[in-house]
N, C-alpha and C positions, 0 to 999 in steps of 0.2 A: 107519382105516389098520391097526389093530392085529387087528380080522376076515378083513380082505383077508390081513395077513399072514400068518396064523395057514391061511388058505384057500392059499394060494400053497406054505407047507410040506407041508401035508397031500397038493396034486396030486401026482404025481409021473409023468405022463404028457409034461409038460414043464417046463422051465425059466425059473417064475414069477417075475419082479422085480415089489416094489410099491414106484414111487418115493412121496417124501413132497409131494407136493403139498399144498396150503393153500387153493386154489382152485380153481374151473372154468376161470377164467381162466389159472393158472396151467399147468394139464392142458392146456388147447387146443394153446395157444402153443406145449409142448413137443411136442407128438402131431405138430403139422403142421409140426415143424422132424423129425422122425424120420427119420432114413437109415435105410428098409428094404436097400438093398444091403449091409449091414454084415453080418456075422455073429460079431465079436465084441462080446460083452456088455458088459464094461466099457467100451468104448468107444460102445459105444450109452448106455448108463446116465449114463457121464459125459458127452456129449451133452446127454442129457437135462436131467441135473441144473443143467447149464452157462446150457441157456434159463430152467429154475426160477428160477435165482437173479439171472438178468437181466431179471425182467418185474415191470412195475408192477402192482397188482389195484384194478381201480378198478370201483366200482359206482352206482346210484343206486335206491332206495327210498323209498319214501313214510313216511310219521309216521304211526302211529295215535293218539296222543295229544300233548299238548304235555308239553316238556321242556326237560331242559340236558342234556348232554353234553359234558363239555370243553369251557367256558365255551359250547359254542354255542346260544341257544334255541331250540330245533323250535316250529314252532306246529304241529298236527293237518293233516294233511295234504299239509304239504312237504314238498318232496322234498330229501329228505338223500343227500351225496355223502361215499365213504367210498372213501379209499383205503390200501392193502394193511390194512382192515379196519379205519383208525384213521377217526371221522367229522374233516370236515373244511369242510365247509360244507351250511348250509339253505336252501332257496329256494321260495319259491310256484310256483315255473314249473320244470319237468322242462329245459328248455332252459339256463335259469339255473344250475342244478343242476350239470349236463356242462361247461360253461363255469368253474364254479367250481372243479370236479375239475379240470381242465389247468391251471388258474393256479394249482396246489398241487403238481403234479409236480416235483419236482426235476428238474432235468437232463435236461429232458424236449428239447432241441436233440440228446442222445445217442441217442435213439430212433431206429428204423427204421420201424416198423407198429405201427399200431391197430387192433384187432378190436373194432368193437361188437356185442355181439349183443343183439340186440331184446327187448323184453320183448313180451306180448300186448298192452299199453296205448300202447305208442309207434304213433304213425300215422305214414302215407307223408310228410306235410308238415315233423315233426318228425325223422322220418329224415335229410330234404333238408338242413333246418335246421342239423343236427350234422354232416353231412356237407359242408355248405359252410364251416361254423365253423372246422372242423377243417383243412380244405384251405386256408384264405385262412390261419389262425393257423398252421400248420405244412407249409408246403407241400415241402420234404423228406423228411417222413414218408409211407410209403404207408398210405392207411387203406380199409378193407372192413368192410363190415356182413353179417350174417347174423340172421336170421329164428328167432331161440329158443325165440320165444312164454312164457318162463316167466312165472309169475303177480307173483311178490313183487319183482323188478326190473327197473323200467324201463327197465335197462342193466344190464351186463356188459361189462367194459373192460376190455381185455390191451392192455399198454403195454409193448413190448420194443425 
């Protein structure tokens, strides 16, 4: 943040904001609430900031070794769920995993939309899986997946 800033002063060709995002998650969710018809800035920014501070960041990765973490044990290879960065549960099954993350949301009945976005390691069946979970446990919420492909998380979860 503090490069991009530094890069945003220096342009001067136009008028750089660098919000403080914490996440991808946190980035997405704000990008695709964005009113391009606006053309004042503080109102776009606070906008902005307004989704920042309203989104859950939820994620899911794998253990490389065994551990504890705030009393939780990882054994090698489960998949730990972490949300806005704090872990929050371990599971042998990526499925398991996601399931744990939403029963750890707060006030997650105040939600609107879910964004998963896919890691390379998530297949079409476990897509299905999360996306019927999600719809039978929350069916006021609108939820969408997208195709990420990143390496290290089997998930990316924007919860606003």
């Amino acid at each position: 943040i503090m490069a991009a800033k530094q890069a945003a002063e220096a342009y001067e060709d136009a008028n750089v904001v660098v919000m403080n995002t914490k996440s991808l998650a946190e980035c997405y969710s704000a990008l695709t609430m964005l009113d391009y018809s606006s053309d004042n800035l503080d109102e776009i920014t606070d906008n902005f900031q307004m989704v920042i501070d309203n989104v859950v960041d939820g994620s899911i990765t794998y253990a490389i070794r065994d551990s504890q973490i705030d009393e939780i044990n990882i054994k090698k290879d489960d998949y730990m769920s972490f949300i806005n960065g704090k872990i929050v549960a371990s599971n042998s099954s990526k499925i398991e995993a996601v399931k744990a993350l939403f029963n750890n949301v707060e006030d997650i009945e105040d939600k609107e939309v879910i964004t998963l976005i896919y890691g390379k390691d998530v297949t079409d069946e476990e897509k299905n899986q999360v996306i019927q979970f999600l719809s039978t446990s929350f069916p006021s919420i609108e939820v969408g997946g997208i195709d990420g492909l990143q390496d290290i998380y089997s998930f990316i979860i924007s919860i606003e």
